[in-house]
C-alpha positions, 0 to 999 in steps of 0.5 A: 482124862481117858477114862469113862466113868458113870456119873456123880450126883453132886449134891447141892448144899444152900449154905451161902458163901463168899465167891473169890472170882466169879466170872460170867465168861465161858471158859474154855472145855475139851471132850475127852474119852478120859474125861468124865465125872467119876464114879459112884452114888448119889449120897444118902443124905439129900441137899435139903436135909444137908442144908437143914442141918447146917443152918441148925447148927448155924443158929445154935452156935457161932463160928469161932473167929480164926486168928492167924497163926505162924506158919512152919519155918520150913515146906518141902516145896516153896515155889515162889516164881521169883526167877524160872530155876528149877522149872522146865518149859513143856508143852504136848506132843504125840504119844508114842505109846509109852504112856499107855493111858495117855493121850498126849506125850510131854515133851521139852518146849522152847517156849520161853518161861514167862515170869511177870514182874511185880504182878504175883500174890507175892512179888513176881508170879508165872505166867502161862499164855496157853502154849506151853505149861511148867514141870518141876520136880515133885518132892515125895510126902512121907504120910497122909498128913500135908498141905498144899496150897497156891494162887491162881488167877485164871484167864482160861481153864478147861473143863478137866484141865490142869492149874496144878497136878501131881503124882505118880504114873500118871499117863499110865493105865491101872494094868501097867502102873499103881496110877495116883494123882491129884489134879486142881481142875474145873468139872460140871459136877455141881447141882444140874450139872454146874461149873464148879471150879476149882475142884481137886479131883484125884485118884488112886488105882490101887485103893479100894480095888475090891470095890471097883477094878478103877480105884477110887476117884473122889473129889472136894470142892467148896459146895457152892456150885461157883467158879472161883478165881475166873480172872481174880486171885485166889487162894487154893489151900487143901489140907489132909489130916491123915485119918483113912475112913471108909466112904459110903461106896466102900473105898477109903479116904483120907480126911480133907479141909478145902480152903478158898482165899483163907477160909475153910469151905468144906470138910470131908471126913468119916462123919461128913463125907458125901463121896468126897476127900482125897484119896490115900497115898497120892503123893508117896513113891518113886517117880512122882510128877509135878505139872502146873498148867499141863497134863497129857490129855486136857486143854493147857491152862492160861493164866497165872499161879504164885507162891506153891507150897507143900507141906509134910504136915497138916496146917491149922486153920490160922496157918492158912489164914496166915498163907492168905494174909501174906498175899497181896496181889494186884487187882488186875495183873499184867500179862508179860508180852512174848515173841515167840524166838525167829526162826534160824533158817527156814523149812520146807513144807514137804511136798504131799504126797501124789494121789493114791491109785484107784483100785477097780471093784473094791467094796467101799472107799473112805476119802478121796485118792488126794489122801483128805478123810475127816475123822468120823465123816466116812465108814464102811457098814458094819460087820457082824462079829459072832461068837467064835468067828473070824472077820478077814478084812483086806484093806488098801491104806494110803496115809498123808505121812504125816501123823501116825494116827493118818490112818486106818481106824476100827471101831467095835459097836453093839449096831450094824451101822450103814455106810450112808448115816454117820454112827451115833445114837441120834442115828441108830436108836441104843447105838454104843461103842464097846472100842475104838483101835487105830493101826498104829497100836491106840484106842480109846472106849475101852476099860482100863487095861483091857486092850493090849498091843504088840507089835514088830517095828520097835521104836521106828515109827517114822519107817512104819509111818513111811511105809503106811503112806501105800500098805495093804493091810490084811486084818483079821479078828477073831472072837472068843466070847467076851474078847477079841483078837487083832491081826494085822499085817501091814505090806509095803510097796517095797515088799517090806512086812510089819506086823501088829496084834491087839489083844481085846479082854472082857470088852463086851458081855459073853452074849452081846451083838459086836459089829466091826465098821471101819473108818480113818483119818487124813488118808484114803483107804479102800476095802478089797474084800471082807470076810 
């Protein structure tokens, strides 16, 4: 997710426990500026002091044999995957902006719903073929006491994408929302660096914010450095108690169970928490989100999931044995087969555009005039950014037309790169990026919140696009200590004039270098002058 965090230290744990769905084959990952391990220390207690003391334990007394118990008449959600009612088909497309901490939009898709016959846990199941995921309506969870419990069989998930995800403002940043949500995902968390799946990763905005300015991210999973449920059924059961404690990194949980198939894996609490549970108030509020196999930043989840419950209260451990025990899915489900629909009437591709003029004496150019610039492959040198200055940059942009990030791109560092090797830290020794800024009012790399944007053309992005397809652009940054501010203004070949400022706080200490280098993507673009 669009969010760049230091690492966790996961602990190992060396208690030996049974696998439900372990594969060798490599799934499938996606490398997100939001997508990184969350916050915080590496725990006090060591893995081998961990694994001393359960297998103490483990001599002294015998775990008690769970008896399975009935489960509550009635959950605030039950979705069993019988027939498609209440699911809605959606797949990503561009964010406009509205999103604000989102890198994709969602949006209606006319995929078809694919349920496969006979193949769930129980009865029928949902199939996701990778191309499209399911929305339904989130059902809001009075307290901190519930459960939430399905079966998954996983053909591809990703690394950070979604089998299931729920809460509230979840394509938002910290600064325009209280952003929640719990997402059932696969991470790298495990001792060196393992794949561990599933984990339910989640998070608060609001929580613990006197201890860091992101809220808490904490995470559970069964301490086994295993992925589980790679192309078998699996059950997935997480059951909060409602008891808030506060972790070793000063932020507060809600004690958590994590189940696999029936059997509790592990427990996060005040006396057993390792950086670990869930966080407070996840699923309470207005305008809550319900996503299975989706999200707005990660690789669409393939495979299958049935019988999604939630809970308003916490389940025993014999009610989730009894969840398990009602399953009896097959041992290798078939796929439903899809076409996608004929086209009604066939569209045109548009013709591309004509090559872009050559201005004579310009400082450097990125592309070529056929409008084809790969992302990253070609940048201008980087520009010194003092202390209380002003860069003026005047600027030809000639876009493909056809996507708004087509673009112009400027990216912040703490190097002064060189136009003939490409920026990274292979190339310059310390190299760091403090942001990155598309023309069309986006970046990434930058702390939640610290970048704003403003601009003039509204809700028109297809004239601003248009018009970005031959614009001089002059752009002007201007620093002030630890932040910066973005002019542009965008010229068209018609005369007409949109403007755009990006407002830059607290993106680099008060005495650090700043550099400004320029690149973009599908277009050609020519710097006229610099100063």
């Amino acid at each position: 997710m669009k969010k760049s965090l230091s690492a966790l230290t996961a602990l190992a744990m060396v208690l030996s426990v049974a696998a439900c769905g372990n594969s060798n084959t490599a799934s499938d990952t996606t490398t997100t500026a939001a997508s990184a391990a969350p916050a915080g220390e590496a725990a006090a207690t060591t893995a081998a002091d961990a694994g001393a003391a359960a297998d103490t334990e483990a001599a002294e007394t015998e775990a008690p044999v769970v008896e399975a118990e009935p489960i509550p008449g009635s959950a605030l959600l039950h979705l069993d995957f019988e027939t498609t009612d209440g699911l809605r088909a959606v797949t990503q497309i561009e964010n406009d902006g509205s999103l604000t901490g989102a890198t994709f939009g969602l949006g209606d898709s006319i995929h078809d719903i694919l349920i496969a016959e006979g193949q769930g846990a129980v009865g029928n199941a949902l199939y996701l073929d990778g191309k499209y995921g399911v929305d339904f309506d989130m059902v809001e969870v009075p307290d901190d006491s519930y459960t939430i419990s399905f079966w998954y069989n996983a053909d591809r998930v990703a690394t950070f994408g979604p089998v299931v995800q729920v809460g509230r403002n979840i394509g938002m940043s910290n600064a325009d929302a209280t952003v929640t949500w719990l997402n059932i995902t696969k991470s790298t968390w495990g001792t060196n660096s393992a794949d561990i799946f599933p984990v339910a990763w989640n998070r608060n905005s609001s929580i613990g914010t006197e201890v860091s300015a992101d809220g808490v991210w904490p995470w559970i999973y069964a301490m086994d450095d295993t992925e589980h449920g790679k192309r078998e059924w699996c059950l997935i059961t997480i059951v909060t108690d409602g008891v808030r404690y506060v972790a070793d990194d000063g932020m507060e949980r809600v004690g958590t169970k994590f189940y696999l198939n029936g059997e509790l894996k592990w427990e996060a609490n005040g006396e057993n928490m390792y950086y670990q549970g869930l966080a407070p108030e996840i699923i309470a509020g207005d305008g809550l989100e319900g996503h299975i196999g989706i999200n707005y930043w990660d690789t669409i989840y393939k495979g299958f999931i049935d019988e999604l419950y939630i809970f308003d209260e916490s389940l025993t451990d014999g009610q989730v044995k009894s969840l398990f025990e009602m399953g009896n899915p097959p041992e290798k489900p078939v796929a439903p087969e899809y076409e996608a629909p004929e086209e009604g009437v066939e569209v045109a591709e548009p013709e591309p555009l004509a090559a872009a003029p050559v201005a004579e004496g310009a400082v450097a150019v990125l592309g070529i005039p056929e409008r084809v610039l790969g992302f990253w492959t070609d940048h201008t040198d980087g520009y010194e950014l003092a202390d209380g200055a002003t860069l003026k940059f005047s600027i030809n942009n000639y876009s493909d037309g056809v996507n708004n990030w087509d673009n112009l791109v400027t990216a912040f560092t703490n190097t002064a790169v060189k136009a003939d090797l490409i920026p990274s830290a292979d190339n310059y020794e310390g190299y760091a990026e403090y942001a990155v800024l598309r023309a069309d009012a986006f970046g990434w790399g930058y702390p939640d919140g610290a970048v704003s944007f403003e601009f003039s053309w509204g809700d028109d992005w297809a004239g601003w696009l248009k018009l970005m397809t031959a614009a001089n652009i002059q752009m002007n940054i201007t620093r002030t200590g630890t932040s910066a501010v973005v002019e542009y203004t965008f010229t068209g070949e018609d005369g007409t004039v949109l403007s755009e400022t990006a407002t830059m706080t607290d993106v680099w200490a008060a005495d650090a270098p700043v550099y400004v280098h320029l690149l973009g993507e599908a277009a050609y673009i020519e710097l006229l002058s610099v100063e």
